[in-house]
Backbone as numpy.savetxt, mean C-alpha at the origin, in Angstrom:
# Nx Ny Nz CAx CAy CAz Cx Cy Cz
-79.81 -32.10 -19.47 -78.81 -32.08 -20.55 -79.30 -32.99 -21.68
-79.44 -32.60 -23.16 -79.79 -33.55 -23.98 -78.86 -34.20 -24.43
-79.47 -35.82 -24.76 -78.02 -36.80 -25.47 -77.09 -35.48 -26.68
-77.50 -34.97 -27.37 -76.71 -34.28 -28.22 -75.44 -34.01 -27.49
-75.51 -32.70 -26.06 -74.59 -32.45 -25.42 -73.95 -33.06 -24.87
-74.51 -34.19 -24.46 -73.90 -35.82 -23.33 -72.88 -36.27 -24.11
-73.11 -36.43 -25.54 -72.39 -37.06 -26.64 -71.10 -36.27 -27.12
-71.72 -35.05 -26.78 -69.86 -34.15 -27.30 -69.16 -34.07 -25.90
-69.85 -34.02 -24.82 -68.81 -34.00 -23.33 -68.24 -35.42 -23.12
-69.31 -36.64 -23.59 -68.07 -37.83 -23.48 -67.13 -37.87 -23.92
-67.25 -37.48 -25.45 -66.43 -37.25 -26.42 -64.72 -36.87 -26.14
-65.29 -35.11 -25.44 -64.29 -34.60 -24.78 -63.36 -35.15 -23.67
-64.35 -36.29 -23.11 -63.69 -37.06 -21.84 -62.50 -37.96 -22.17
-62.96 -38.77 -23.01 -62.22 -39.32 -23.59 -61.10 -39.20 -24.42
-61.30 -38.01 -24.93 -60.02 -37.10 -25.84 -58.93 -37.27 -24.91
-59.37 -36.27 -23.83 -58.40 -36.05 -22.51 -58.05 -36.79 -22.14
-58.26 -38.03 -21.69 -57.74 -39.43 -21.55 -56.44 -39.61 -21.95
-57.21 -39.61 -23.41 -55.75 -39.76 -24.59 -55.33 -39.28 -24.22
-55.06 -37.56 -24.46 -54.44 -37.22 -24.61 -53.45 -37.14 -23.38
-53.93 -37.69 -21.90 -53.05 -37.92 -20.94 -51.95 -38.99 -20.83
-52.74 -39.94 -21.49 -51.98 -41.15 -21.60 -50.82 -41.30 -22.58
-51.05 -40.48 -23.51 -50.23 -40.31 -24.37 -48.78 -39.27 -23.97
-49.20 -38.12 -23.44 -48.11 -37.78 -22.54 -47.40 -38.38 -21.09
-48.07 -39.56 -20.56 -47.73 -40.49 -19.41 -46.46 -41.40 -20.32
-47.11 -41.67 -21.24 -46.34 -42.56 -22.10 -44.64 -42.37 -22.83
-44.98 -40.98 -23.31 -44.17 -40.07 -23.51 -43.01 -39.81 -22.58
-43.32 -39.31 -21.08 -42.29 -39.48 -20.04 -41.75 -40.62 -19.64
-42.52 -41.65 -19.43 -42.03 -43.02 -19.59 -41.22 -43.66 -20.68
-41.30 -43.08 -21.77 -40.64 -43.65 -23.13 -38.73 -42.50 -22.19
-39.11 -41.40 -22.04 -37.68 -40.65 -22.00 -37.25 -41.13 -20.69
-37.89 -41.49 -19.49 -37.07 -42.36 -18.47 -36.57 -43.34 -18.88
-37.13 -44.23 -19.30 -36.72 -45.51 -19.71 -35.33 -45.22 -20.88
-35.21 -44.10 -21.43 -34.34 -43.82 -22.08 -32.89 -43.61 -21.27
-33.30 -42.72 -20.30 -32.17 -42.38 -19.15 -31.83 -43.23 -18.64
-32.58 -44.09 -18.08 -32.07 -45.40 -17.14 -30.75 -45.43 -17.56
-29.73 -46.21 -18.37 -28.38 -46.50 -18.75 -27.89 -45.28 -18.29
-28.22 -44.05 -18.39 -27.36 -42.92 -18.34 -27.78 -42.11 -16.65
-28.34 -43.17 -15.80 -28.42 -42.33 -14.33 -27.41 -42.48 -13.59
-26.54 -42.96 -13.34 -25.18 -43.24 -12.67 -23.99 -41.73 -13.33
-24.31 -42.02 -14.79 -23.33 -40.61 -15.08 -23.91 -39.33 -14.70
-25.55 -39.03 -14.78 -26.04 -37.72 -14.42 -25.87 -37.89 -12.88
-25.91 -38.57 -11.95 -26.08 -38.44 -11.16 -24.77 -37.62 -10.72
-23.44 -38.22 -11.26 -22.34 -37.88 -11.08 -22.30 -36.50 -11.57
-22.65 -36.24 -12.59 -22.26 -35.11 -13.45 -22.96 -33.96 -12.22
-24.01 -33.98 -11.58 -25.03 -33.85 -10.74 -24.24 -33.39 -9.22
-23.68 -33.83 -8.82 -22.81 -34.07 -7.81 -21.58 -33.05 -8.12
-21.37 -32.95 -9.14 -19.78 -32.28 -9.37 -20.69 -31.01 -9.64
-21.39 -30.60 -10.11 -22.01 -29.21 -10.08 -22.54 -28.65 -8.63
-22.83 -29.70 -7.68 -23.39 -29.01 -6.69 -22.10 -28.97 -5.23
-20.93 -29.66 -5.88 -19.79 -29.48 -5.22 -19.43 -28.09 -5.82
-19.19 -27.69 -6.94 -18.21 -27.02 -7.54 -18.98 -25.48 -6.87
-20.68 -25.53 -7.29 -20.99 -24.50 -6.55 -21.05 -24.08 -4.82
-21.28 -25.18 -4.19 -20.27 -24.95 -2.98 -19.68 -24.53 -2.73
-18.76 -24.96 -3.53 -17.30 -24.57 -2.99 -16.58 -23.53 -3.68
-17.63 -22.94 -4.20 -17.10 -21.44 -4.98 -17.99 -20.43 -4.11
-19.26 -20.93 -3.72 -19.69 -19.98 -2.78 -19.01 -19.70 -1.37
-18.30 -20.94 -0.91 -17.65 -21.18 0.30 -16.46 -20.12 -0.40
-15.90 -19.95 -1.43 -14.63 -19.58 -1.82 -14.79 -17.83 -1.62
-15.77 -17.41 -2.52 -16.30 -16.37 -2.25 -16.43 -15.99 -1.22
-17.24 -16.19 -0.20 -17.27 -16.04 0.88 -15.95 -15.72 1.78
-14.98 -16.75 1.56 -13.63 -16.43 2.21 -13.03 -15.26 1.84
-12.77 -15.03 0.44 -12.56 -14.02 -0.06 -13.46 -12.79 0.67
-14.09 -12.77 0.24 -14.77 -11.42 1.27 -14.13 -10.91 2.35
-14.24 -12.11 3.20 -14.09 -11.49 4.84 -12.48 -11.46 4.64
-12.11 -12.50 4.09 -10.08 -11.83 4.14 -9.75 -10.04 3.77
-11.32 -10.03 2.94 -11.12 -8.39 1.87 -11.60 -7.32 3.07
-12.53 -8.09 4.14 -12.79 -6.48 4.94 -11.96 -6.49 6.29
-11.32 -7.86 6.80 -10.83 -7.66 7.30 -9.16 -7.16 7.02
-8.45 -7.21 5.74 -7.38 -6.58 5.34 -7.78 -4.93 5.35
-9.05 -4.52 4.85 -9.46 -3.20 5.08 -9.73 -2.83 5.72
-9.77 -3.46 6.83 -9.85 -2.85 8.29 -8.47 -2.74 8.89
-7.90 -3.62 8.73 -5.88 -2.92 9.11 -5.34 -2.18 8.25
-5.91 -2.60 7.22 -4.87 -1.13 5.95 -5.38 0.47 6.30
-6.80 0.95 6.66 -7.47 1.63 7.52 -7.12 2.03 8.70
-6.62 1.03 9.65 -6.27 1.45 10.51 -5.10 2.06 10.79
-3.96 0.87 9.66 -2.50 2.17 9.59 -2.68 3.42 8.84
-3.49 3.67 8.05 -3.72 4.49 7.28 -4.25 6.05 8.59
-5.12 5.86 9.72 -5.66 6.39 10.43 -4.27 7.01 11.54
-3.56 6.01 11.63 -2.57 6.08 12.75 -1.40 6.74 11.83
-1.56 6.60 10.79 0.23 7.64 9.95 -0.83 9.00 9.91
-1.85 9.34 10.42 -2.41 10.90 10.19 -2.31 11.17 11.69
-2.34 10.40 12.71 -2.44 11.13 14.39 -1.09 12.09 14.27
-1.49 13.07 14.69 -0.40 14.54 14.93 0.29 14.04 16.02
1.85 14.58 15.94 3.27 14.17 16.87 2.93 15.68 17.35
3.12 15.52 19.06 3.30 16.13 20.23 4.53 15.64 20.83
5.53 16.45 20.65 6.62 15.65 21.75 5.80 16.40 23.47
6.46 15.45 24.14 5.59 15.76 25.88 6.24 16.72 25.83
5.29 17.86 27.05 6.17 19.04 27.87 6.85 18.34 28.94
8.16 19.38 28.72 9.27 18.81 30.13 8.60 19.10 31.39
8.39 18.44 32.12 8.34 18.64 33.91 8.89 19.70 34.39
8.37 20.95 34.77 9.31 21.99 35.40 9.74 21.36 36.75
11.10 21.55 36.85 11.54 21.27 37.93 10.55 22.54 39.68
10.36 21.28 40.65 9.98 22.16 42.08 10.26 23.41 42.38
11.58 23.87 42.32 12.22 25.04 42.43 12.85 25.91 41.40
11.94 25.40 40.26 12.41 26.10 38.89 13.91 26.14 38.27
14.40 25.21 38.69 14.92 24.76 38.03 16.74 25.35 38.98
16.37 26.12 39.88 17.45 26.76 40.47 18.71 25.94 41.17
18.29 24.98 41.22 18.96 23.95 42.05 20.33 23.21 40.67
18.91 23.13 39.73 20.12 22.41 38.57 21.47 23.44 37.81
20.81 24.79 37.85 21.72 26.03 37.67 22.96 25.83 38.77
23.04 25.96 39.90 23.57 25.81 40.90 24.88 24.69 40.98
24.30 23.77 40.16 25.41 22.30 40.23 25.32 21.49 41.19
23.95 21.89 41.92 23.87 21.03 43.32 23.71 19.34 42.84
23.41 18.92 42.18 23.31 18.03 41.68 24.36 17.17 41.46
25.88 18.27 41.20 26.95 17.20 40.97 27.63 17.02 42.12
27.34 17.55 43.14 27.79 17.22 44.12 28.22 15.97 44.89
28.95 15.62 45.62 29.33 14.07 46.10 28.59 13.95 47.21
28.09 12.91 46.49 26.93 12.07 47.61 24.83 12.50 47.27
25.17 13.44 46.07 23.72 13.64 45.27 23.04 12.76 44.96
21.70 12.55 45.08 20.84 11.35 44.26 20.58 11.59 43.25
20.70 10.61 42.09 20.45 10.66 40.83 19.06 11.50 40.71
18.39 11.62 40.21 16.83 12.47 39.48 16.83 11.17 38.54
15.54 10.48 39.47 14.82 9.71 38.38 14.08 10.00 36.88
14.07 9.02 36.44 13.31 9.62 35.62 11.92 9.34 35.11
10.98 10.35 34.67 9.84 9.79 34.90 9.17 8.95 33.67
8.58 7.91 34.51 7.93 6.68 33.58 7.18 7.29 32.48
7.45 6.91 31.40 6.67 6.83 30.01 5.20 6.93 30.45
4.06 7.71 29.80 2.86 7.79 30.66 2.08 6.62 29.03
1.07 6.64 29.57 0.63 5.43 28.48 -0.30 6.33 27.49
-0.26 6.28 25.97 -1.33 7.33 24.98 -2.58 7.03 25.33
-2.82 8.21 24.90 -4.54 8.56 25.83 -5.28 7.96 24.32
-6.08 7.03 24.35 -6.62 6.45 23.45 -8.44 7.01 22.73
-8.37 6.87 21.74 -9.84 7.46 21.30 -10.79 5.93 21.48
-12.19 6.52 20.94 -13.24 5.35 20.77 -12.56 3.85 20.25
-11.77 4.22 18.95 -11.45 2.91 18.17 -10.07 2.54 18.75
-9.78 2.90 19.66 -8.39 2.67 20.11 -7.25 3.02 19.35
-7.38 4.23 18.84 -6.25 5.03 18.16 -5.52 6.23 18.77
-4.50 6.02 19.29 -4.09 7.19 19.95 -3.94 8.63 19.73
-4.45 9.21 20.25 -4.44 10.71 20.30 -3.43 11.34 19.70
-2.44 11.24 19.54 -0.60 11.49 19.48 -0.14 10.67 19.55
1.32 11.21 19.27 2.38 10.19 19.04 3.49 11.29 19.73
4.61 10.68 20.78 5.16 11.66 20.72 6.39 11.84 19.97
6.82 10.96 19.18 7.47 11.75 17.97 7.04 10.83 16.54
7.77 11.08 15.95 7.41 10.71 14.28 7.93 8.88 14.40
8.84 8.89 15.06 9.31 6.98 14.86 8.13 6.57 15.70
7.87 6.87 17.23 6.53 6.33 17.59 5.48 6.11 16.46
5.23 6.91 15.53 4.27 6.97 15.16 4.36 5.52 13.78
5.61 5.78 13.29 6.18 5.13 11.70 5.67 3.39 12.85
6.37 3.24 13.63 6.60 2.08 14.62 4.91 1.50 14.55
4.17 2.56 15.08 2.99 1.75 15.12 2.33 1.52 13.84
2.48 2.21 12.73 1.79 1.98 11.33 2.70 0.60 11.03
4.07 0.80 11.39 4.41 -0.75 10.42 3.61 -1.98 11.32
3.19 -2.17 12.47 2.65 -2.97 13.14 1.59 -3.45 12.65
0.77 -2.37 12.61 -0.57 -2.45 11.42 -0.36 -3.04 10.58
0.39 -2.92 9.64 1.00 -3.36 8.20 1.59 -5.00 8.06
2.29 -5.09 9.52 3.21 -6.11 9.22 2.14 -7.42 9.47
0.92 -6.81 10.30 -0.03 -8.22 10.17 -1.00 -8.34 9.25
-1.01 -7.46 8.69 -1.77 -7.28 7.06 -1.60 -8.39 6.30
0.28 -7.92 6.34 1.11 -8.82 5.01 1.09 -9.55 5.47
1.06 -10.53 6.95 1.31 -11.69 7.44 -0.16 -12.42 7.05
-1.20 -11.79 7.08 -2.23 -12.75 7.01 -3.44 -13.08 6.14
-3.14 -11.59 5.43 -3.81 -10.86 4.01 -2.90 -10.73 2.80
-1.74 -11.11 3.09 -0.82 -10.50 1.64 -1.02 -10.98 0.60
-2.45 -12.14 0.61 -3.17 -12.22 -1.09 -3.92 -11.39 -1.66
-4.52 -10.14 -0.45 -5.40 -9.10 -0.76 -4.75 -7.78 -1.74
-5.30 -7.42 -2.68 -4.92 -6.23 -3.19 -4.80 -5.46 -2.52
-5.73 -5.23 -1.29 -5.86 -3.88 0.24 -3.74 -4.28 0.16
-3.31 -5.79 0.57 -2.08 -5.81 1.17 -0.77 -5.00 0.15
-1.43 -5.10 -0.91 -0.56 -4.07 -2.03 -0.25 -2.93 -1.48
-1.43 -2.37 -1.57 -1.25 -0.50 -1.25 -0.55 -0.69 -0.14
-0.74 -1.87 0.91 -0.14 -1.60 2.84 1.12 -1.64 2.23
1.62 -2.12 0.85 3.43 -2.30 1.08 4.33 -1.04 0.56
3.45 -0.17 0.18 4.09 1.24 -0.48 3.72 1.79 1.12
2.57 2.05 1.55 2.84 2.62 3.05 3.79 1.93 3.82
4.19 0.55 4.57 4.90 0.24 5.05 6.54 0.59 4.38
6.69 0.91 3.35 8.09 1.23 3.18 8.66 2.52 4.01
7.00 3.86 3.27 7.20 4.80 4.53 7.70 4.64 5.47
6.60 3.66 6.24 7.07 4.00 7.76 8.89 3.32 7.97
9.40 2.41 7.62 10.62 1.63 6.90 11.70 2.72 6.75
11.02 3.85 6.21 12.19 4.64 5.85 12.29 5.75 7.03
11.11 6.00 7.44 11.18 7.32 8.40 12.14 6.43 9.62
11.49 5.49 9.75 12.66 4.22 11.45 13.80 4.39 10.58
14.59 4.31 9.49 15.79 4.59 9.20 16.31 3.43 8.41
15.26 2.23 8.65 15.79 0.95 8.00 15.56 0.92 6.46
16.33 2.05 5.91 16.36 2.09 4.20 16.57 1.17 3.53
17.36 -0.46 3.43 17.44 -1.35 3.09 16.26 -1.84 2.82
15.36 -1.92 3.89 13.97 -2.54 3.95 13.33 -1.83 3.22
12.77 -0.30 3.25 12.47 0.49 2.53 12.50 0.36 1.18
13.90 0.21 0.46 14.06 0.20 -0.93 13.43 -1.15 -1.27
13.20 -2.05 -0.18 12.80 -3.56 -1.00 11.82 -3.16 -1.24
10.68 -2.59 -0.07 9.38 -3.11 -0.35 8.37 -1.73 -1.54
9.57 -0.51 -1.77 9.31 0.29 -2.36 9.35 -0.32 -3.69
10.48 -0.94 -3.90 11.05 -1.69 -5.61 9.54 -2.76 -5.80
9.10 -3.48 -4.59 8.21 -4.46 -4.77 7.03 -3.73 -5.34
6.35 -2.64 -4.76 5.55 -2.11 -5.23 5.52 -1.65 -6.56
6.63 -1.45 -6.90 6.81 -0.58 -8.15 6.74 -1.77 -9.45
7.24 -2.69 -9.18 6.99 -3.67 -10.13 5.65 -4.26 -9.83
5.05 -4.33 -9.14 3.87 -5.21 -9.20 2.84 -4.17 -9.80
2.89 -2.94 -10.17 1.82 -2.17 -10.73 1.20 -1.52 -9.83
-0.15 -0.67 -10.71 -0.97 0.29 -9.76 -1.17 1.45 -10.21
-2.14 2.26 -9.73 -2.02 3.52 -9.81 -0.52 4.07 -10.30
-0.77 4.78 -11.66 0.29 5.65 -11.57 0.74 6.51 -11.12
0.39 7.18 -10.27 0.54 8.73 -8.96 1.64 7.50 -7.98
0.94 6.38 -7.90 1.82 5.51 -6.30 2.77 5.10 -6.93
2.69 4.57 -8.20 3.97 3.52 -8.84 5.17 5.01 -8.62
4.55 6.37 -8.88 5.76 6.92 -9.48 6.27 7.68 -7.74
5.40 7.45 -6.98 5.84 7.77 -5.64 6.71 6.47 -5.15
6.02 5.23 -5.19 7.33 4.18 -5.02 8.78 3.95 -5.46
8.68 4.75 -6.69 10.27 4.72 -7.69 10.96 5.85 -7.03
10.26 6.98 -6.58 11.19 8.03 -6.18 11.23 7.44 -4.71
10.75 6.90 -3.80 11.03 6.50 -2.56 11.98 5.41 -2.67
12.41 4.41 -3.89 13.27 3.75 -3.75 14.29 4.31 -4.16
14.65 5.34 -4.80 15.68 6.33 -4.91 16.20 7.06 -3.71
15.11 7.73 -3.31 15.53 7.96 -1.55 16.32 7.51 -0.98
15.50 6.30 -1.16 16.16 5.19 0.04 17.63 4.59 -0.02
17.69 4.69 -1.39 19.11 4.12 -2.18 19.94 5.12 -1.58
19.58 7.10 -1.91 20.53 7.53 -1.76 20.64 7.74 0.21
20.02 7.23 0.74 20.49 7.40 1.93 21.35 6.30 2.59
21.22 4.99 1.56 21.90 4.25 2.20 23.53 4.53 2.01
23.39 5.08 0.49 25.04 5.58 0.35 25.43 6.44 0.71
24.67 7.38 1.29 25.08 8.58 2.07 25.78 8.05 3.15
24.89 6.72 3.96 25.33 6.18 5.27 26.63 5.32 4.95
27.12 5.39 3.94 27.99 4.63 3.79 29.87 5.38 4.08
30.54 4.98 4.95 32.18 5.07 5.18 33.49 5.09 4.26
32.79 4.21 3.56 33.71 4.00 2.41 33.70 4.56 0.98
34.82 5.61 0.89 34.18 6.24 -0.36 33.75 5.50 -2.15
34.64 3.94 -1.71 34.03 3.49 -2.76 32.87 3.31 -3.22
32.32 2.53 -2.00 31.30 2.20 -1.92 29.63 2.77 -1.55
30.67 4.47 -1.33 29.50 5.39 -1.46 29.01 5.58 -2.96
30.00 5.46 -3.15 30.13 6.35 -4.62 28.94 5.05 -5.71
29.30 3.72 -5.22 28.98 2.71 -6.25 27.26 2.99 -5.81
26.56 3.58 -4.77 25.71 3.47 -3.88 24.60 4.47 -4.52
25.83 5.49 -4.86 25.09 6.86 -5.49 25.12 6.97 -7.31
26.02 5.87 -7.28 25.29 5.46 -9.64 24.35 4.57 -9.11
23.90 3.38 -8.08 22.19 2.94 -8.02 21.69 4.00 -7.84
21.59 4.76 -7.14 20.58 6.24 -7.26 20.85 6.71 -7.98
21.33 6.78 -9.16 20.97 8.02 -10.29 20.31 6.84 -11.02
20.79 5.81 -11.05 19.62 4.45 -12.04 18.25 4.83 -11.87
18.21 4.79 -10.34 16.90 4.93 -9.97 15.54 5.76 -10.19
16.67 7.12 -9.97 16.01 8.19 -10.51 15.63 8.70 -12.19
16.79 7.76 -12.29 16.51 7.98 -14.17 15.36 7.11 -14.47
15.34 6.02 -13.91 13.52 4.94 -14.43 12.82 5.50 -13.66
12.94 6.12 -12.44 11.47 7.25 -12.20 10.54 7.16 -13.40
10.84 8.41 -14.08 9.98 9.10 -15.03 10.20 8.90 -16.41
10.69 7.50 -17.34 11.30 7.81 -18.32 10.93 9.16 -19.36
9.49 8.70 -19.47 8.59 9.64 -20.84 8.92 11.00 -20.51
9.68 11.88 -21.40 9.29 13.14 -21.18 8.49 13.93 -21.24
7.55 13.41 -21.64 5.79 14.58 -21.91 4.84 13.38 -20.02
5.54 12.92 -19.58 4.69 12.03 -18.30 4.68 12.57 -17.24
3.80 12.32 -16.40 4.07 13.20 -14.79 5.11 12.78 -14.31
5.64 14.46 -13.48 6.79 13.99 -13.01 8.00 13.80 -13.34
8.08 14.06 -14.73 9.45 14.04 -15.25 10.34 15.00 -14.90
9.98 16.53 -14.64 10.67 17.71 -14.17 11.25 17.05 -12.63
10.43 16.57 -12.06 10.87 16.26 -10.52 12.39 14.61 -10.43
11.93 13.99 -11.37 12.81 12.97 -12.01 14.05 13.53 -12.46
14.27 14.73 -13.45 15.28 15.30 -13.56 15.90 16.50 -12.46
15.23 16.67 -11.66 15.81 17.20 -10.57 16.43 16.43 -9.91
16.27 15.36 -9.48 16.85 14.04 -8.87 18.15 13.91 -8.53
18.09 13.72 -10.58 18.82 13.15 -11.08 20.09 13.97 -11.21
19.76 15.44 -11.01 20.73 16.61 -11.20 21.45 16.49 -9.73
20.65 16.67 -8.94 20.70 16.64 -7.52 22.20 15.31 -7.15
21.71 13.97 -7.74 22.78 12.96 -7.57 24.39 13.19 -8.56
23.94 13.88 -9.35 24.90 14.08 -9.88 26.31 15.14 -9.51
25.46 15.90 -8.81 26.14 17.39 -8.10 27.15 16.35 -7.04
26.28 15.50 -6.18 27.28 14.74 -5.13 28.20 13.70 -5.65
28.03 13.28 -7.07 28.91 12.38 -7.41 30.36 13.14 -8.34
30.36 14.89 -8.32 31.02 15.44 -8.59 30.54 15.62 -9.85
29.99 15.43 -11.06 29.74 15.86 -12.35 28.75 17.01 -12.56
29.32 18.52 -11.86 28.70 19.27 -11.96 28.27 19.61 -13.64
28.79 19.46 -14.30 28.80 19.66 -15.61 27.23 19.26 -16.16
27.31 18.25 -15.52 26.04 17.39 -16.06 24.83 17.52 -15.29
25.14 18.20 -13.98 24.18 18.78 -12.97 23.69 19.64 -14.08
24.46 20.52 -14.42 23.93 21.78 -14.75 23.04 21.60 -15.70
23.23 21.16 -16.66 22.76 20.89 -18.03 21.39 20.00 -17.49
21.19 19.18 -16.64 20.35 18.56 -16.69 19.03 19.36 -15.56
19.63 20.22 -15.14 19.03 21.13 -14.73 18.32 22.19 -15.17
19.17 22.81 -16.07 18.67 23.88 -17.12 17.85 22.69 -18.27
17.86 21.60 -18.41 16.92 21.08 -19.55 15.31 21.11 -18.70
15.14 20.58 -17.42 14.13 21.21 -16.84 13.83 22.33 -16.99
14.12 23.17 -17.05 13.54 25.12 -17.21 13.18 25.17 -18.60
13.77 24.23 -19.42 13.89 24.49 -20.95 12.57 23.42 -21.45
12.24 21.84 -20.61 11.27 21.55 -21.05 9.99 21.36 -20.24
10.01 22.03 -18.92 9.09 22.29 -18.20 9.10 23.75 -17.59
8.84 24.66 -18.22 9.13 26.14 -17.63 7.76 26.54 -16.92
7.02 25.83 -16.79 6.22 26.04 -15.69 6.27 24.72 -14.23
7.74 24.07 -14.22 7.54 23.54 -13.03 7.86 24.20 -11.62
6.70 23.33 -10.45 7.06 23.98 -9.41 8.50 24.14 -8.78
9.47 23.51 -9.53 10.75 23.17 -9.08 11.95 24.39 -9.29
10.94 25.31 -10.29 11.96 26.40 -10.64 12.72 27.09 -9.81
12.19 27.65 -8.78 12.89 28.38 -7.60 13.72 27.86 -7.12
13.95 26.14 -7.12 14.43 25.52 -6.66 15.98 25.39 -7.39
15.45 25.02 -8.17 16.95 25.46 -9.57 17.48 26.38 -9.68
16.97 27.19 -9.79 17.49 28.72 -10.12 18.13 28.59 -8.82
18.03 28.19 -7.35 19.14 28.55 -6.13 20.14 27.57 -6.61
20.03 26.69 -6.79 21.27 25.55 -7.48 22.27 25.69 -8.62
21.71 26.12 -9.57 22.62 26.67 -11.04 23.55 27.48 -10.42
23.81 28.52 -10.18 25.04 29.42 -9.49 25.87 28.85 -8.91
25.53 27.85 -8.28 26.95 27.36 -7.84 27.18 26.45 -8.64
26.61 25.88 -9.46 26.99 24.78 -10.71 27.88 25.17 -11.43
27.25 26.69 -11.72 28.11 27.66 -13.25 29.51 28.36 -12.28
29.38 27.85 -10.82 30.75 28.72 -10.24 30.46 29.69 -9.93
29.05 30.39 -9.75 28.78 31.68 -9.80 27.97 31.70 -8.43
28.40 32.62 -7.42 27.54 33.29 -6.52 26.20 32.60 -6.01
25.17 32.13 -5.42 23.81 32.13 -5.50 23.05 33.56 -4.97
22.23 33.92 -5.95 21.22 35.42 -5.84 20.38 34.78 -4.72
């Protein structure tokens, strides 16, 4: 190597030096700056790696509350579709000749037991095959439901379970309950197809409770909440559902005696929905509204 080249590579050696030292210096000038301020980063430091924690921890909870609410809202959802089989009767031994006969009432006859409830024949996921009637069936969906809302009812899944659980609410007969958790749904929002299925199920429910009611006052006060009801159904007249809203509403009116207003509110359906499916349905109703015959 000749001094010429020796002389520009020291050169270079030394540059680099600098120029290391000068950036050593540099980081040292900005620590020495921080010092006063390491107690607050450290803190500031600390609250970021809490906060993300505990939002991942949060998340996380959230999740599994979300698949396990979708796994019971699923499952009542699975169990209100199993098909009702009522059981076949037991043919009696002797066909039955004995019970024709009256031998049975005879003094000193033994009762005819009766035979034990057999247990539902269960699938893979433990969903029964059948139901043998429709309350068996309402009975086991609210079960589903009722531990949903007990342990998920922060989940949106627990929303939708409270428009199904009214179902099953109403089919067991307990319409009181029904209209609550139907009204609940209906105010808390949603899909508009469900909101407007919840408003007419709390109408239902209304008018069955005044149906069940003894007292004609208090039928009567039972059946203006059901025409309320049915009237906030559907307000908009160009909205889904409004033809079926004013059928309702005609419908409550016929039992509260104001055929007058049956009618009319009947024929305004034909007049502003003349293609609803409800027509056939009207047209058997008007005739006896107008006093006239039904065709």
């Amino acid at each position: 190597m000749s001094p010429k080249n020796k002389g520009k590579f020291g050169k270079s050696k030394v540059s680099t030096v600098s120029e290391t030292d000068e950036f050593i210096s540099g980081v040292d000038r900005i620590v020495q700056a921080l010092k006063p301020h390491a107690t607050k980063l450290a803190v500031l430091l600390g609250v970021v790696v809490v906060v993300v924690i505990g939002y991942t921890t949060w998340s996380w909870w959230q999740q599994r509350n979300l698949i396990h609410a979708t796994e019971l809202y699923s499952r009542a959802v699975t169990l209100n579709h199993v098909p009702v089989r009522a059981p076949e009767p037991t043919p009696a031994p002797d066909g039955g000749k004995a019970a024709a006969a009256g031998k049975d009432k005879k003094k000193g006859a033994k009762p005819v037991e009766a035979k034990p409830a057999e247990e539902p024949e269960l699938d893979s996921r433990g969903i029964p095959t059948k139901f043998a009637s429709a309350e068996q069936r309402a009975s086991a969906v609210l079960a589903a439901l009722e531990e949903l809302e007990a342990d998920y009812d922060s989940t949106p899944v627990a929303q939708h379970g409270r428009l199904l659980a009214a179902e099953a609410l109403y089919q067991l007969g307990r319409y009181s309950e029904a209209a609550e958790k139907f009204g609940k749904y209906a105010d808390g929002g949603g899909p508009e197809d469900l909101v407007l299925s919840a408003r007419e199920g709390l109408g239902y429910s209304l008018e069955a409770m005044a149906m069940a009611e003894k007292d004609s006052k208090a039928r009567q006060a039972g059946l203006e909440r059901t025409l309320k009801a049915f009237g906030e159904m559907q307000p908009q007249a160009d909205g889904p559902r409004h033809d079926l809203a004013l059928y309702h509403q005609a419908r409550i009116l016929a039992e509260l005696g104001r055929k007058d207003q049956a009618r009319k509110t009947l024929e305004q359906v034909l007049a502003d929905h003349p293609g609803s499916n409800l027509k056939q349905d009207i047209e058997m109703r008007l005739p006896a509204l107008r006093g006239a015959p039904a065709k």
